[in-house]
Steps between C-alpha positions, in 0.01 A plus 500: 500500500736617225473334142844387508467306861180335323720416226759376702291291738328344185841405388625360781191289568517349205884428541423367829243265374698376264783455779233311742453249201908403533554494858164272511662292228832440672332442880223303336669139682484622782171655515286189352728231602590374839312486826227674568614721786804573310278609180261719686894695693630527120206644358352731793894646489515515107214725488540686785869573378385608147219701653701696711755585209210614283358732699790626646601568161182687417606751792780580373334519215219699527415523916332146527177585341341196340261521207341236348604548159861415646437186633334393120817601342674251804241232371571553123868467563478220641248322260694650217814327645308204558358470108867555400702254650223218478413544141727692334816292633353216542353486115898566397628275700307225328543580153 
């Protein structure tokens, strides 16, 4: 695979984890509130929604191929998102 489509894939899997993070935050009511039936629709749909749009991404991308290094940079967008909007903007809100 070419150096740029690494690049790009990188990119975009760490935009995309950082993405995940908001549309988690704004469906987070309805998946861990409500009945139980209801939760387990919501979330089975949320994820298989997101998972489609990721990998469909990646073949436009780069021809679907998967590396593991891509899905870390998925994870660190997400935990970096995570870390930001709970401490960082939570800290300023209270001072």
């Amino acid at each position: 695979m070419p150096l740029i489509n690494q690049i790009l894939t990188i990119v975009f899997s760490f935009i995309y984890g950082i993405i995940f993070y908001f549309l988690l935050e704004i469906n987070y009511k309805y998946i861990y509130y409500g009945n139980k039936i209801y939760r387990i629709i919501v979330t089975f749909l949320f994820v298989l929604c997101n998972t489609l749009i990721y990998f469909i991404m990646l073949r436009k991308i780069n021809y679907g191929i998967v590396h593991i290094y891509f899905l870390f940079c998925l994870l660190t967008g997400y935990i970096l998102s995570n870390f930001v909007c709970k401490n960082l903007i939570v800290n300023r809100k209270k001072q």
